[in-house]
MARGUPA-45119 format. One line per field, with one value per residue (C-alpha): residue in one letter; x negated, y negated, z. Coordinates in nm, 4 decimals. Example, Ala and Ser with C-alpha at 12.3 -4.5 7.8 and 13.67 -1.06 7.14 Angstrom:
r	(a; s)
xx	(-1.2300; -1.3670)
yy	(0.4500; 0.1060)
zz	(0.7800; 0.7140)
! end
This chain:
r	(x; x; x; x; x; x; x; x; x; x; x; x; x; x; x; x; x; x; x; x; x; x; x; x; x; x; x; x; x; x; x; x; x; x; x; x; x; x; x; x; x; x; x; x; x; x; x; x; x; x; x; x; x; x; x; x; x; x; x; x; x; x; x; x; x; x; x; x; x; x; x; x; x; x; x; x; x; x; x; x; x; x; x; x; x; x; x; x; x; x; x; x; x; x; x; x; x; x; x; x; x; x; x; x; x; x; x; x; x; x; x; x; x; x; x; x; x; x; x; x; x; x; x; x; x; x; x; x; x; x; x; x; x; x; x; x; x; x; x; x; x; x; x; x; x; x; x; x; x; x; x; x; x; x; x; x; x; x; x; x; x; x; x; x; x; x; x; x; x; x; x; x; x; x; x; x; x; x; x; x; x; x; x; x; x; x; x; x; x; x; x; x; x; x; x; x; x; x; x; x; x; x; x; x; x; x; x; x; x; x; x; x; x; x; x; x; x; x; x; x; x; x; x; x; x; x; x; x; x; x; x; x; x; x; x; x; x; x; x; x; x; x; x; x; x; x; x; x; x; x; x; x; x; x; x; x; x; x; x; x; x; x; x; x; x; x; x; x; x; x; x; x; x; x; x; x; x; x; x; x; x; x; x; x; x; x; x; x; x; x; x; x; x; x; x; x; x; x; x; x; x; x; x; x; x; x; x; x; x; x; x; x; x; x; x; x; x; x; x; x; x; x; x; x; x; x; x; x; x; x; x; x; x; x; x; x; x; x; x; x; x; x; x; x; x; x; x; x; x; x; x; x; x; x; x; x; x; x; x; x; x; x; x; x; x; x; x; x; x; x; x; x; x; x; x; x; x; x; x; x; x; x; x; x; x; x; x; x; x; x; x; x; x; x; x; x; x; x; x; x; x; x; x; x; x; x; x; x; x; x; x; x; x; x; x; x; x; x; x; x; x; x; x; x; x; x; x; x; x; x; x; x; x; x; x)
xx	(-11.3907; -11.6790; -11.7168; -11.3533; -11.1267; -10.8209; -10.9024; -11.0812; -11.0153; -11.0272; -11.2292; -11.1083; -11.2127; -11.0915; -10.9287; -10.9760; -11.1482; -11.1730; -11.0557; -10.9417; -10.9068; -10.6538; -10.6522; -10.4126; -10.2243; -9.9018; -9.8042; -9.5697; -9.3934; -9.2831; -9.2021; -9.5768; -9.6780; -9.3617; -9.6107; -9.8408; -9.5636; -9.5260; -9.9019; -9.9569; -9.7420; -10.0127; -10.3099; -10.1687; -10.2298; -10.6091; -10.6981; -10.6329; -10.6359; -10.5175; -10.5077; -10.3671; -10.5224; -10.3110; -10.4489; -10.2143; -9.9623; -9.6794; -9.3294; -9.1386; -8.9750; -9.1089; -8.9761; -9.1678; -9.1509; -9.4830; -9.5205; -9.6791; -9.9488; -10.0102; -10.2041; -10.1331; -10.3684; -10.2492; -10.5776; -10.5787; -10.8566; -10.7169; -11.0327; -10.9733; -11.0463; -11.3739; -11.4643; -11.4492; -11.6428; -11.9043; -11.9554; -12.0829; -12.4147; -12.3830; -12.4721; -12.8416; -12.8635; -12.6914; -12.8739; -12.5947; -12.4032; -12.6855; -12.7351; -12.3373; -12.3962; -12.6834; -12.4264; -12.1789; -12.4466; -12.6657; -12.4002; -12.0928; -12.2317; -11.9932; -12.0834; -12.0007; -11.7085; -11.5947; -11.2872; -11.5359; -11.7552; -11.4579; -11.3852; -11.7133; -11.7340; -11.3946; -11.3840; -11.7855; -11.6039; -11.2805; -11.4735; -11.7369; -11.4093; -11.1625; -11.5347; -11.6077; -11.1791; -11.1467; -11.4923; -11.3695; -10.9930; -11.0422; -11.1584; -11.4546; -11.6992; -11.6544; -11.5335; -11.7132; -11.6288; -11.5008; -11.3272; -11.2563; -10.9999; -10.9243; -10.6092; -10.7041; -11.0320; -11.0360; -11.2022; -11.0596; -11.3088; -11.5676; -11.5424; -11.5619; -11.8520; -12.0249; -11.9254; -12.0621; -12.4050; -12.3591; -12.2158; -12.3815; -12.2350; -11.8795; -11.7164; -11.6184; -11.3929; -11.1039; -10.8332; -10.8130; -10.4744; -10.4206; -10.4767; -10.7823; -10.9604; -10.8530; -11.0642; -10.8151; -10.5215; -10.7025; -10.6954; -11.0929; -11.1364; -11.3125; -11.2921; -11.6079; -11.8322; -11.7817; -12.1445; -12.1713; -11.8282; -11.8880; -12.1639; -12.1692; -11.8794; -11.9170; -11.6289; -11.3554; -11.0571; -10.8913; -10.5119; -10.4950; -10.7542; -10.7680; -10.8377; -11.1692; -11.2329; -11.2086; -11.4698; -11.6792; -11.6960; -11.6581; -11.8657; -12.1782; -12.4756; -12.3976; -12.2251; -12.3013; -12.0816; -12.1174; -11.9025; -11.5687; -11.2900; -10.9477; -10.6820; -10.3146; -10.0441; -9.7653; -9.4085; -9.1212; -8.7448; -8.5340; -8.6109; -8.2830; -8.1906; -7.8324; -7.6439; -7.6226; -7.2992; -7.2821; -6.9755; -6.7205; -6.9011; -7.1527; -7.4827; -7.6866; -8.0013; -8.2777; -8.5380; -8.7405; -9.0551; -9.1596; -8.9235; -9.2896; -9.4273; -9.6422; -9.3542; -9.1662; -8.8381; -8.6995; -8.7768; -8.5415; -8.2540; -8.3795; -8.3552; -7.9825; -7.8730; -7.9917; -7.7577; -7.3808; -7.2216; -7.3131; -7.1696; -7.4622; -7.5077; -7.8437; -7.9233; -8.2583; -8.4552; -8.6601; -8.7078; -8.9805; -9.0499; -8.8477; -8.5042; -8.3448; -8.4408; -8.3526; -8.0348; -7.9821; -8.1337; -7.9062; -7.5619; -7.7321; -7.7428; -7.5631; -7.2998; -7.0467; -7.1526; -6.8013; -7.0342; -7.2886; -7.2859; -7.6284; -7.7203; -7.9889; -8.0039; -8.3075; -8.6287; -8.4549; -8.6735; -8.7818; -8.5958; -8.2823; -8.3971; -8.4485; -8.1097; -7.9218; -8.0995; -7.9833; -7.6058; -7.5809; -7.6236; -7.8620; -7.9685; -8.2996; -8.5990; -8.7413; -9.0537; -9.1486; -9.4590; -9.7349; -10.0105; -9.9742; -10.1382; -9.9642; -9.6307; -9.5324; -9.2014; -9.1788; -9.3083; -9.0228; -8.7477; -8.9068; -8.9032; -8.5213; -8.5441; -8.4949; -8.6876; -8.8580; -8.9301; -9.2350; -9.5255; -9.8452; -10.0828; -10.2821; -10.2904; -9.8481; -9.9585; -10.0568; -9.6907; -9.4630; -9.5568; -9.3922; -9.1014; -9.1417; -9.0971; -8.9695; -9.1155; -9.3881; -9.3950; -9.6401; -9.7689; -9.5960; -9.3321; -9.0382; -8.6271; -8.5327; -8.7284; -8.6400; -8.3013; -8.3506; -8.4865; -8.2623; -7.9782; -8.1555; -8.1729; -7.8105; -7.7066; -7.9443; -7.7073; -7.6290; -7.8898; -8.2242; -8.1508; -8.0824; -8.4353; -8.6143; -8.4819; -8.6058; -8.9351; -8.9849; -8.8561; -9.1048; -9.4155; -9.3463; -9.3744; -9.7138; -9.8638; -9.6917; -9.5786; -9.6783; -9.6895; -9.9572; -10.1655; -10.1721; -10.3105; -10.5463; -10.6410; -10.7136; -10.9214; -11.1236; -11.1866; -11.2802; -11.5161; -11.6931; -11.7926; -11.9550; -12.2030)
yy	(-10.8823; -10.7101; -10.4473; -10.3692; -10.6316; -10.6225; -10.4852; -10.1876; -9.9413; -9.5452; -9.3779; -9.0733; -8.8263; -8.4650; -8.3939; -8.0171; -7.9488; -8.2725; -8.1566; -8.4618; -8.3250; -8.6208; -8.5643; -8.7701; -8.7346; -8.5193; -8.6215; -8.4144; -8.3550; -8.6239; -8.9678; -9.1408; -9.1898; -9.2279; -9.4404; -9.1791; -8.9718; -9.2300; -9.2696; -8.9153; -8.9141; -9.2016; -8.9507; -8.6312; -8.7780; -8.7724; -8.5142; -8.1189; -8.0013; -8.1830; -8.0436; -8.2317; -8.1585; -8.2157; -8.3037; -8.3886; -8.1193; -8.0172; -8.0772; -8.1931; -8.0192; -8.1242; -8.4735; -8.4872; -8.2834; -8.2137; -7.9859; -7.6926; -7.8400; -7.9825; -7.7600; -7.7599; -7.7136; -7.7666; -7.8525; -7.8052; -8.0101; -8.0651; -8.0708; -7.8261; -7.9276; -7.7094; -7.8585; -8.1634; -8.0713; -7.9013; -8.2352; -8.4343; -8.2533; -8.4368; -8.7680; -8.6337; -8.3943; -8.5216; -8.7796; -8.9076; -9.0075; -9.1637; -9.3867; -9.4978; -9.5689; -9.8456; -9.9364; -10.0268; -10.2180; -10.3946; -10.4648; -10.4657; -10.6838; -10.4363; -10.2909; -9.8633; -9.7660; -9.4277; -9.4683; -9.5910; -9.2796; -9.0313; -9.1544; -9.1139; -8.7810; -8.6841; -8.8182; -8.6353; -8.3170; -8.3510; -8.5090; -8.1313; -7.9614; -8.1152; -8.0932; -7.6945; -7.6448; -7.7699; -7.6068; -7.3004; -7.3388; -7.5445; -7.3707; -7.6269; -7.3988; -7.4150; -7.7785; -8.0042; -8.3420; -8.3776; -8.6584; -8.6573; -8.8716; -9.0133; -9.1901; -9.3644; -9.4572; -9.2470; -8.8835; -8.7656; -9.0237; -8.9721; -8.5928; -8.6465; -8.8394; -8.5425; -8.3679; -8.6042; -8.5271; -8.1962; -8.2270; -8.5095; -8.4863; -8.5521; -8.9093; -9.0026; -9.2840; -9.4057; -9.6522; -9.9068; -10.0253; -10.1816; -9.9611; -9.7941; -10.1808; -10.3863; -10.3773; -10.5590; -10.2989; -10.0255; -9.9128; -9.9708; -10.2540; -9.9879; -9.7796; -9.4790; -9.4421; -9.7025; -9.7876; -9.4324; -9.4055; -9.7551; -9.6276; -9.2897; -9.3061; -9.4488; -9.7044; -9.8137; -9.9732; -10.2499; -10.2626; -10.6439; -10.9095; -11.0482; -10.6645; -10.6571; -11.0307; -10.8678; -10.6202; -10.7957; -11.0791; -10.8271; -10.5517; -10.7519; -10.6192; -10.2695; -10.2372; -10.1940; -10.5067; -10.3301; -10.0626; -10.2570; -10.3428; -10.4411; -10.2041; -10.3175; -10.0479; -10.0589; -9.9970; -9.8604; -9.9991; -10.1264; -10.3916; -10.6227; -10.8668; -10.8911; -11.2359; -11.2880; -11.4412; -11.5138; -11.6693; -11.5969; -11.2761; -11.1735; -11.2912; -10.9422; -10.9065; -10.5899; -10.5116; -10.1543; -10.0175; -9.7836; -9.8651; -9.9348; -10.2701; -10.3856; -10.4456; -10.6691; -10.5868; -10.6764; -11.0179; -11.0011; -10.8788; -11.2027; -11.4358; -11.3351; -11.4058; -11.7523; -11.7368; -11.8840; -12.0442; -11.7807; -11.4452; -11.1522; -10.8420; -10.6824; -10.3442; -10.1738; -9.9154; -9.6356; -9.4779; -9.4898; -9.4935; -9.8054; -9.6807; -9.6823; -9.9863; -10.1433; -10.0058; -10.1337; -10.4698; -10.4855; -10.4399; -10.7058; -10.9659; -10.9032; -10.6550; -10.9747; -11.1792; -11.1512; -11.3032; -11.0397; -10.6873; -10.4042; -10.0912; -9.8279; -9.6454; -9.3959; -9.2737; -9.1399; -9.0643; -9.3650; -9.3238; -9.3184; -9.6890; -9.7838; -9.6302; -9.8460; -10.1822; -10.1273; -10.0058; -10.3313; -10.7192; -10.7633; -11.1717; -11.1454; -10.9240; -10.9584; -10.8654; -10.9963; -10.8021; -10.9165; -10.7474; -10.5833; -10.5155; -10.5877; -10.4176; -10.1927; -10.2178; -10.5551; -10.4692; -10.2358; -10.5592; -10.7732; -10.5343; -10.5651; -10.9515; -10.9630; -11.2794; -11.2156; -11.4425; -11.2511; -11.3013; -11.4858; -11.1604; -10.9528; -10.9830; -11.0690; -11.4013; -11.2533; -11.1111; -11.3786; -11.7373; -11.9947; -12.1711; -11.9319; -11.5644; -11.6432; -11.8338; -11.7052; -11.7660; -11.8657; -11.4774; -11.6505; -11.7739; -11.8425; -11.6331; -11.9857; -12.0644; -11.7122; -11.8247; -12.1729; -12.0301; -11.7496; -12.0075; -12.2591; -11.9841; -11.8479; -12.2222; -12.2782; -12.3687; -12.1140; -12.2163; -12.2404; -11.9261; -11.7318; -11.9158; -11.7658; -11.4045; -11.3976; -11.5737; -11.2590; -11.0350; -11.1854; -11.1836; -10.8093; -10.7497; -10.9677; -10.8097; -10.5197; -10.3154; -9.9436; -9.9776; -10.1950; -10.1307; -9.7121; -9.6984; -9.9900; -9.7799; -9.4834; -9.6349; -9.7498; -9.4053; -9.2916; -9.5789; -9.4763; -9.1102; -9.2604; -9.5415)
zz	(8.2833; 8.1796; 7.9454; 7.8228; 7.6420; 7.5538; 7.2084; 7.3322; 7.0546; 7.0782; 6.8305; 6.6099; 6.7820; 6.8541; 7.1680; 7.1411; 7.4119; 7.6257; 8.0104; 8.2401; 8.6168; 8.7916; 9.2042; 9.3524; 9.7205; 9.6352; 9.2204; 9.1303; 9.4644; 9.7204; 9.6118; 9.7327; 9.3627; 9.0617; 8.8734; 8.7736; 8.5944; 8.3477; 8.2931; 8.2149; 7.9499; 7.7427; 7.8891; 7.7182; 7.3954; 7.4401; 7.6494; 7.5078; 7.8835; 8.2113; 8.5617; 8.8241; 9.1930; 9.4972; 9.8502; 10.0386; 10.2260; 9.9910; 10.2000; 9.9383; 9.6509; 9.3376; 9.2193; 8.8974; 8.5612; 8.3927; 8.1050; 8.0385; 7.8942; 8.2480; 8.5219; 8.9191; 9.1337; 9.5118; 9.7331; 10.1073; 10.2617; 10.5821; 10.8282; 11.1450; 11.5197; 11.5314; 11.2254; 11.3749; 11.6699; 11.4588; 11.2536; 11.5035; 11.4848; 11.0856; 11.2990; 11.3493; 11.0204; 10.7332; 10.5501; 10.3894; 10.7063; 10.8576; 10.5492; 10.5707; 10.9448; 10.8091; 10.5856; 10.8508; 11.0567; 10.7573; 10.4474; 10.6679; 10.9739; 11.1916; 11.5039; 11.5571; 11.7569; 11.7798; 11.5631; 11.2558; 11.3413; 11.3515; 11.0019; 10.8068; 10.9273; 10.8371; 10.5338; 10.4521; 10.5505; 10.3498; 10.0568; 10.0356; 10.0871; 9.8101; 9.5925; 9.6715; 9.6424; 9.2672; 9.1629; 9.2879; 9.1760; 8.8443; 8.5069; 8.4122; 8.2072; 7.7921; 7.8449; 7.6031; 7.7557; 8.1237; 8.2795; 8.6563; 8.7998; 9.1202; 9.1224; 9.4832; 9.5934; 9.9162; 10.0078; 9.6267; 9.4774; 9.7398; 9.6374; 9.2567; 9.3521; 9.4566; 9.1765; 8.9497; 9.0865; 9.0075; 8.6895; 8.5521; 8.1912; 8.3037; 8.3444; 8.6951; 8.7836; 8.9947; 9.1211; 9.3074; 9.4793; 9.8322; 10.1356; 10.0030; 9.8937; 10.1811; 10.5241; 10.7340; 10.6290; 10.7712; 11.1247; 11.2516; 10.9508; 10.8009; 10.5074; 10.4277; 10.1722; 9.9744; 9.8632; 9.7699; 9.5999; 9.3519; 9.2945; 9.1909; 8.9605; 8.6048; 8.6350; 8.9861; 8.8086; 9.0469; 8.9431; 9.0161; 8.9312; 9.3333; 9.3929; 9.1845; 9.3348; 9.6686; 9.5527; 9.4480; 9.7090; 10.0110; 9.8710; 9.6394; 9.8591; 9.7606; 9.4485; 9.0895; 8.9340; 8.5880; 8.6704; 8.8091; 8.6020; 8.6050; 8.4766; 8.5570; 8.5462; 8.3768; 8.3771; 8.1121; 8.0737; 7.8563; 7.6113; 7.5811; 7.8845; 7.9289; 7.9802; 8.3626; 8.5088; 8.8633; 8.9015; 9.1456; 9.3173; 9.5755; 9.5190; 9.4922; 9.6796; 9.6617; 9.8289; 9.8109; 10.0316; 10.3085; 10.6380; 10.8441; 11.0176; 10.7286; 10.5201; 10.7515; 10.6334; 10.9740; 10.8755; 10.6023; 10.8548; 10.9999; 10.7525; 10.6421; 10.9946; 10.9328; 10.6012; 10.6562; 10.3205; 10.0674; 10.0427; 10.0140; 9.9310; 10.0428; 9.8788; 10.0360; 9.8827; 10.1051; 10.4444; 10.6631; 11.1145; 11.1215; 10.9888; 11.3533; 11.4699; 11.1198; 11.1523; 11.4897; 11.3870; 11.1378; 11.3866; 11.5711; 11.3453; 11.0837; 11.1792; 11.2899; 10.9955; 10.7050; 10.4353; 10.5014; 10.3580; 10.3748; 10.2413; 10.3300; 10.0500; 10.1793; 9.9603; 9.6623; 9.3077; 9.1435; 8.8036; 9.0354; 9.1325; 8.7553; 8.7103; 8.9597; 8.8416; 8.5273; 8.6249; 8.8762; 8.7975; 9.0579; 9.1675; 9.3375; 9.4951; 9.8006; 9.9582; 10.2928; 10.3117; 10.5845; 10.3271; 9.9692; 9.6666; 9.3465; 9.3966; 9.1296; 9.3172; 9.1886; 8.8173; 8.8337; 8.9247; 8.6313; 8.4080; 8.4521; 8.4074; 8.8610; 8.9785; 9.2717; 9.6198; 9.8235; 10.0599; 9.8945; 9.9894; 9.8013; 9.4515; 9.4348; 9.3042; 8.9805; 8.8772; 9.1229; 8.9631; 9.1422; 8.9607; 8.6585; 8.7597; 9.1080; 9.4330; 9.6471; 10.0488; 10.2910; 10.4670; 10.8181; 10.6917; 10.9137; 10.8659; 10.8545; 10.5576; 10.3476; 10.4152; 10.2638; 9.9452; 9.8773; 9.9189; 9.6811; 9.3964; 9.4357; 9.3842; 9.1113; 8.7593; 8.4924; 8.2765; 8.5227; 8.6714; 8.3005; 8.2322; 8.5881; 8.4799; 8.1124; 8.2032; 8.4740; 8.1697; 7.9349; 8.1969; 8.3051; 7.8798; 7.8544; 8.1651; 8.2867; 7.9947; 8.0000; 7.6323; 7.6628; 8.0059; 7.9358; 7.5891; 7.7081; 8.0349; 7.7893; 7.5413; 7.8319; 7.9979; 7.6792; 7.6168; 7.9132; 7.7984; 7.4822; 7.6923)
! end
């Protein structure tokens, strides 16, 4: 990784009147981003002023406690139907969406469809809007250093992009998770802007190393390699690991993600109906389009099954999650998901010592290591097969299993600690202000 180690090392330097402006989708409200909270509490130790800038719509009650130290700022860069209309004329006017459309043909060897059109020029529009919103809604004059922060790499870091031109003093940079790196996740295999978004900000973090491989493989025609790091995020529990006895009760089995068809969760309904000589019960976390015909799934297959007992438990707030791993003795996660990331979902289980079986996508390879922190599975593999390997682990001995869970305890501390990630992740933003 170039650039940052893992000594980076913040100078002593006054805060006093260093500004960092965060826009994320809907942090503090909603439930879309839990992971953040715990990050901001490492950023308010370096940065006088923060002010966090929502842009997505604001249904939710808020889910989050931030201080007064903390600013909210609630965006609304939803693009109207004339405004769409009106932006087609961009296709013949607007330099910079002609440029993106050589993009898509020369660097990205794709052909134009109306779906990839309809996106460039809604996300040009809603990345001028969320741009003119926080210079008109955010106090940025007397500021003597300026950070701006986009916590995805979508229209937020498109629009910080633009302010970066204007303000070319501040330090730009963003994230980079799943959904806004991977092509073949999206709906048109397409995702805007990207030349112009790596490179008009002074650093994209990728939160998994086969993220920023992705990058830079995908992405090498039209990106500046100097400014992509890794920066993993990080998680918070408790530090002992309880002793783990299994004997002579129901083997425990959680799951957590959005109820929708990337996630595949009806796979796991499928793979417990394959499951006849141990007794389980399956715990799932979240809600999501799919709940209903879970649900019925679930009567299907499992509803005549004795040794088989499951739980919807809904979205509820994360720390409500962290509260019930560490009130239950639970055996195993599972994550069945077609693509992914790296799951914080799963930081979250190791941090509690919970081996983990999931899908070999993304970047999961990097926090489930076969034999050690749990087992990873082939992206197609079969209900049968989940079946065989949850069985294996319940029957594993005392002593192999108590060695899986404090090996996935021990990686989640090496890797995944908050402790260790956050202050890392801070001493790098600040690293980039003084280049």
């Amino acid at each position: 990784m170039k650039g940052f180690g893992n000594n980076a090392v913040i100078r002593e330097v006054s805060f006093e009147n260093r500004h960092l402006i965060i826009v994320c989708s809907n942090f503090p409200y909603g439930f879309g981003e839990p992971f953040l909270e715990v990050e901001l509490t490492y950023l308010k130790q370096h940065f006088q002023k923060i002010t966090i800038c929502t842009t997505g719509k604001i249904k939710d009650l808020k889910q989050f406690e931030v201080t007064e130290t903390v600013t909210l700022v609630e965006l609304s860069p939803s693009i109207s139907f004339v405004e769409k209309i009106a932006s087609v004329l961009r296709l013949f006017f607007d330099s910079e969406v002609r440029d993106e459309l050589q993009v898509i043909a020369k660097d990205f060897h794709g052909t134009l469809s109306f779906g990839k059109i309809k996106t460039l020029l809604v996300s040009r529009l809603r990345g001028l809007k969320i741009k003119s919103q926080i210079l008109a809604r955010v106090e940025i004059a007397n500021t003597d250093q300026l950070f701006l922060y986009s916590y995805w790499t979508d229209d937020a870091a498109l629009a910080i992009s633009y302010l970066k031109k204007e303000i070319s003093t501040a330090t730009a940079f963003c994230r980079l998770h799943g959904w806004d790196l991977y092509f073949e996740r999206s709906r048109y295999h397409y995702l805007p802007f990207r030349k112009t978004i790596f490179n008009g900000l002074d650093a994209i973090f990728a939160i998994s190393e086969n993220g920023r491989n992705y990058l830079l493989s995908h992405f090498s025609s039209i990106i500046n390699v100097g400014r992509i790091y890794q920066s993993r995020l990080g998680i918070r529990t408790v530090d002992r690991l309880a002793p783990h006895e299994r004997n002579f009760r129901r083997f425990k089995l959680i799951s957590c993600s959005n109820l929708i068809p990337i996630k595949r969760v009806n796979l796991i309904v499928e793979a417990l109906s394959h499951v006849e000589a141990l007794e389980i019960d399956w715990t799932h976390f979240g809600n999501g389009i799919e709940l209903e015909s879970l649900t019925q799934l679930c009567e299907k297959k499992l509803g005549s099954k004795e040794n088989i007992q499951f739980q919807f438990m809904g979205r509820v707030p994360n720390w409500k999650v962290l509260e019930y791993y560490s009130d239950h003795r639970i055996d195993l996660f599972i994550s069945l998901s077609r693509y992914d990331g790296i799951p914080v979902s799963i930081m979250e289980a190791m941090s509690f010592g919970i081996p983990a079986i999931a899908t070999d996508v993304g970047g999961v390879s990097e926090i489930v290591i076969n034999g050690k922190t749990g087992f990873l599975l082939d992206q197609e593999v079969s209900p049968k097969d989940v079946a065989e390997v949850i069985t294996d682990i319940a029957q594993m001995n005392t002593d192999d299993y108590n060695k899986l869970r404090l090996e996935a305890k021990n990686f989640w501390g090496t890797f995944y600690s908050a402790d260790i990630n956050y202050p890392e992740f801070c001493a790098q933003i600040l690293s980039l202000s003084e280049r």
